[in-house]
N, C-alpha and C positions, 0 to 999 in steps of 0.2 A: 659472876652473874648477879650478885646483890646489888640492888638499886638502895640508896639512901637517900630521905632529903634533911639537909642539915638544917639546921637550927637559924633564924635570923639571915644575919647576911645572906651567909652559905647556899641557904635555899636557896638564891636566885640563880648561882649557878646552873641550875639544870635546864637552863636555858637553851632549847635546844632548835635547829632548822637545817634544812640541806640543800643543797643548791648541787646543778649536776652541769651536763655539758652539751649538748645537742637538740636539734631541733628537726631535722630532715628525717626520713623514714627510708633509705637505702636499702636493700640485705646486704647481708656479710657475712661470712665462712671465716673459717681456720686455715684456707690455706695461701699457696704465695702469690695468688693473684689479685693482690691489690685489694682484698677481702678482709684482711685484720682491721680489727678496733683500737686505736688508739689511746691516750689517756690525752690527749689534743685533738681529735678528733671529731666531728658534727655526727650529730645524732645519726643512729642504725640500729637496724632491727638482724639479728644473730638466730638462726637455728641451729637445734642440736646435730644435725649430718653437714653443716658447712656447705648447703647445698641448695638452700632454700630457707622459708622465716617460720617451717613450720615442722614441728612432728607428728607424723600419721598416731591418733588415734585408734588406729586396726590394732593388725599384729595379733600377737598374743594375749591380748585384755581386754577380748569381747564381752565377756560379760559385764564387766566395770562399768564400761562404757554405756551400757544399755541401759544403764541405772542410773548412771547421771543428765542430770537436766539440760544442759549443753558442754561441749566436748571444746569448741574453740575460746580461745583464752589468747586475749592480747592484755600483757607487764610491762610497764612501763618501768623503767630501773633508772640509775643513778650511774653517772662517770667512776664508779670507785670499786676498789676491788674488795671493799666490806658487802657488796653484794651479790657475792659468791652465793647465795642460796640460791639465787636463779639461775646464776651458770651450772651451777653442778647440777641442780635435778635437769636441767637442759641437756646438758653435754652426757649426765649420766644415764640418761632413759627414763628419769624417775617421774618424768611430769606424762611420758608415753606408757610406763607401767597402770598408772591409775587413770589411764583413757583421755588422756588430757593434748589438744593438739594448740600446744602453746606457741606465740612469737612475742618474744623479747625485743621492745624496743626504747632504744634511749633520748631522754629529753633533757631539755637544758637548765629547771628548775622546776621549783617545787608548786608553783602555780602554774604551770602549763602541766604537770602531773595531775594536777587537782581539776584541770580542763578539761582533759583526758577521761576522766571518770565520768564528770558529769554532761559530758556530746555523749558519751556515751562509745566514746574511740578505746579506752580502757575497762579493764575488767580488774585488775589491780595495778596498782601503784607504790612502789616505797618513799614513803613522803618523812619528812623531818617532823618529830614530832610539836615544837611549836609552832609549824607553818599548819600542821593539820588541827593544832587546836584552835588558835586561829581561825582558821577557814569553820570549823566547827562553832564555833563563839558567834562567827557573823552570817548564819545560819544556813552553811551549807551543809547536805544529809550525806555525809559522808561518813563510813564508820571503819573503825581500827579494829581488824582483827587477827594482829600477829605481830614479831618482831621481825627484825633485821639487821640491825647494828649496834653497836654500843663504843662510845669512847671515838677515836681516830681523826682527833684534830689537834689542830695546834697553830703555830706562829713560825714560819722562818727569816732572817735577815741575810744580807749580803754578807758575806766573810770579811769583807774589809773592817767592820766596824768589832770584828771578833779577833782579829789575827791579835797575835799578842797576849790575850787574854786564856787564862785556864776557868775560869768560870764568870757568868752572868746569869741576872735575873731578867725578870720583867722592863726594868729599871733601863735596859739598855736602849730601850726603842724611846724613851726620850729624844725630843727635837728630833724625830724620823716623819715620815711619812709611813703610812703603813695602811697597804691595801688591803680591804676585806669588803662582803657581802653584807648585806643591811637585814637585816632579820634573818642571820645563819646563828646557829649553834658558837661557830669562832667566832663571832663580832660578840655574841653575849658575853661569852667565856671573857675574853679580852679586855670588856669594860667590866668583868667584877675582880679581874685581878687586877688590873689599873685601878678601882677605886679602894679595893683591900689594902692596894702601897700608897695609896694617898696621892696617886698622880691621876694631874688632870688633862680631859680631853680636848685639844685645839690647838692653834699654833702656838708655837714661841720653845726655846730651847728645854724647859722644865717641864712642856708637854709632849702629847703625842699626838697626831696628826692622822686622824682616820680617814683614808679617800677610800669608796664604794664605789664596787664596780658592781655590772648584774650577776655575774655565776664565777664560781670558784676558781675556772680555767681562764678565765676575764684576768681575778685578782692575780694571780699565778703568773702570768705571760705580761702583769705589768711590772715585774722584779728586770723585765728586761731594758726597760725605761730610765733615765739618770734619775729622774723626779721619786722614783719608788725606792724604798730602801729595803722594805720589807711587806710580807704580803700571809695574808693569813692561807690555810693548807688545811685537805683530807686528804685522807685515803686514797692516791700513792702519790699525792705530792709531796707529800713529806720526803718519801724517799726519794724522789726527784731532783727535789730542792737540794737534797744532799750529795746528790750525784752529780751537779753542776757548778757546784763546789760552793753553794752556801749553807749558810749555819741553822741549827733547830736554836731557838730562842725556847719554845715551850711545848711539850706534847702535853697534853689534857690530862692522857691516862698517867705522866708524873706528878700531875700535881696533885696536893690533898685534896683543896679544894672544887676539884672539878674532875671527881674517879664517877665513874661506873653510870654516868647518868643512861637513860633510854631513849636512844637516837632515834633512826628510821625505822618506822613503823609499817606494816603492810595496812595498807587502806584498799577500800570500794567503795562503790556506791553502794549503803543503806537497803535499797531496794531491791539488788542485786542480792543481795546476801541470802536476803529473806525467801528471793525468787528460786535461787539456786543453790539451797542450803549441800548439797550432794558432790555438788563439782566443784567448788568454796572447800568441803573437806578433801578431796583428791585434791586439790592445790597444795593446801597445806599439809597433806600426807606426802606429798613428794619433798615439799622443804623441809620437812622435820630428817626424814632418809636422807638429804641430800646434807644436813648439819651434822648428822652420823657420820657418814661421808666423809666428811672435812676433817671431822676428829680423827679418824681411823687410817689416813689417804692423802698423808700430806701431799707429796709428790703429785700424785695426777690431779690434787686441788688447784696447785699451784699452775698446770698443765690447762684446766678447764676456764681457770681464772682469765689466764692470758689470752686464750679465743675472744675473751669481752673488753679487756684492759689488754692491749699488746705491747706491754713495757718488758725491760727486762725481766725476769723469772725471780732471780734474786728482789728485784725491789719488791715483786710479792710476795714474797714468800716474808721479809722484812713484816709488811704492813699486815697479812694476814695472821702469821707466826712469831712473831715480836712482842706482844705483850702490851700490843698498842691500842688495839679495838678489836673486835669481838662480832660475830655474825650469828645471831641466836634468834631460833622461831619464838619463842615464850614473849608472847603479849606483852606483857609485864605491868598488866593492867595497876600495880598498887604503885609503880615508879611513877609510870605518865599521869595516874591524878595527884601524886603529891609535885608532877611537875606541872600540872593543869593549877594547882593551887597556889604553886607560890609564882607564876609567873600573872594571875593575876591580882594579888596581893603588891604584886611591883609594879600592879598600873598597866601591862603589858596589851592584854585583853582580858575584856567585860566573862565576868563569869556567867557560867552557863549548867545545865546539866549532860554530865558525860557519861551516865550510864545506860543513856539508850544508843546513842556511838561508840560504844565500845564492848565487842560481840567476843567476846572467850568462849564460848558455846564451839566453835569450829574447832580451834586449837583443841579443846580438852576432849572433844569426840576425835576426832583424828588421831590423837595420843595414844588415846585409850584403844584404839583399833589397832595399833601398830604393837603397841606391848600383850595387849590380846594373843596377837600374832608370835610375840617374841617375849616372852612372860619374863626368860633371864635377859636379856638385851639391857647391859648397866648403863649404855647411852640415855636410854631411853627412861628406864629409872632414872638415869639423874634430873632429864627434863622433865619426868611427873612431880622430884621431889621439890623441883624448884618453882613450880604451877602451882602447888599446893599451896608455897609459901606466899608466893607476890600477885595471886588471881589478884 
């Protein structure tokens, strides 16, 4: 969970954005009616009974509800299954525990999320964190108050250019073509390890050759093309990719230079937060439960995951449990400004101030209610002690 920003070069790594996969607003269930979620598939919106886009705020947790400011909550989320904090408190009751009657719907990028907020069709979003600073720089009122992912990218090539070989670097995607997204997290990643080995970006056999597609499932499904060799990957392409019989070139979370940065962020509208500071914390008191969750629950994570991502079981449980990337409520407010700062020290975007966009207030009252509740709870201790460290 420690965010570092390195020194020089290094810092630019934390380069970060996401890019997702759908556009339309369907529902979709769990079950075999032509209802599952794809990791190829157009945008859909998922409730927790498989049966509808929404969970009753009744039930059991009248009071809760009474007290919060508004009770319907539309999520916009991402194609990957590092965003398991909204399936699980979905799938687990925990956004219906705290009076919350959410629908989960997926889009196909990180400005059409940032769209979403401000029509005012969203009420949260998990946006990549340099596309929300970005949008923050060029002075949209959008503010970060949580986490969501960390790590879970990379590079894969066609095996033909591996067969034979017991080990490669970066080095190999020389004279490739190599598909990727134009202000993602993997394209930054990419050109600071291509320019850390001294290779340059363009044609010709000693370079590399970056074609940009618009979203990640774009770059992904052109490894199917003669022209593609290689195509940059999240969270479960990677395992995809491996499963179709081509090679990992690089996951993020192996290499030094690009561990632990702070990816997708929970975002709202600004105004939103301030209007509805009550149901903003039942948000985030259901994801912090639903991270517990996760820790404690491999198995029915792996179960909840796949209602939103309906890939094999195994490739999530790979991409969630593998050591690859990481799905964490904690803000991590001290990662994303030393990533707000070195990204515009690289020119990236015009620096701005980030600390009226960036609300820890919700996260650390939610916390605190939850270990109130659960004083021995070590989950929960662990995430006070690591709030403490990186507010």
């Amino acid at each position: 969970m420690k965010n570092k920003i390195l020194a020089g070069l290094l810092a630019s790594v934390l380069l970060l954005s996401v890019t997702a996969c759908s556009n339309e607003n369907s529902a979709v269930s769990a079950d075999d009616n032509n209802n599952s979620v794809s990791a190829d598939d157009n945008n859909n919106s998922v409730s927790a009974d498989g049966n509808n886009n929404s969970v009753s705020a009744d039930g059991n947790n009248d009071s809760v509800s009474a007290e919060l400011e508004k009770t319907d909550f539309t999520v916009g989320y991402l194609n990957s299954t590092a965003h398991l904090l909204a399936f699980v408190a979905q799938e687990e009751g925990y956004f219906q525990e705290e009076g919350l009657n959410v629908t989960l719907t997926q889009f196909a990028s990180a400005a059409e999320l940032a769209n979403g907020l401000t029509s005012d069709k969203l009420d949260v979003a998990f946006i990549g964190s340099v596309p929300i600073i970005t949008f923050q720089s060029n002075g949209q009122d959008l503010s970060i108050f949580g986490g969501a992912m960390t790590n879970g990218h990379g590079y894969v090539i066609k095996s033909k250019y591996t067969d034979g070989l017991s080990d490669w670097d970066i080095s190999i995607l020389k004279g490739k073509n190599v598909a990727s997204v134009k202000n993602s997290v993997q394209d930054a990643e990419l050109q600071i390890l291509l320019k850390n080995a001294g290779i340059e970006i363009g044609e010709g056999d000693d370079k590399v050759n970056i074609v940009y597609f618009d979203s990640q499932k774009d770059a992904y499904a052109a490894l199917s093309n003669e022209t593609i060799d290689a195509a940059s990957v999240y969270s479960p392409y990677a395992s995809l990719a491996e499963g179709a019989g081509h090679s990992i070139v690089y996951r993020c979370s192996e290499e030094e230079a690009l561990k632990n940065q702070p990816c997708c962020r929970q975002v709202a509208a600004t105004e939103d937060l301030a209007a509805y500071p009550n149901s903003y914390n039942a948000f985030e008191r259901a994801l912090i439960k639903a991270y517990k969750f996760s820790q404690e629950n491999e198995d029915q994570t792996v179960k909840d995951v796949k209602v939103y991502i309906d890939i094999d079981e195994d490739y999530i449980r790979t991409e969630v449990y593998g050591g690859y990337g990481t799905s964490v409520p904690d803000p991590d407010k001290k990662g994303t400004v030393e990533l707000k700062d070195a990204i515009v020290e690289l020119g990236y975007t015009n620096d701005y101030d980030i600390d009226p966009l960036y609300n820890t207030d919700i996260y650390k009252n939610a916390l605190a209610s939850l270990i109130e509740e659960n004083p021995n709870d070590m989950v929960y201790q662990e995430l006070q002690e690591h709030f403490d460290q990186y507010e």
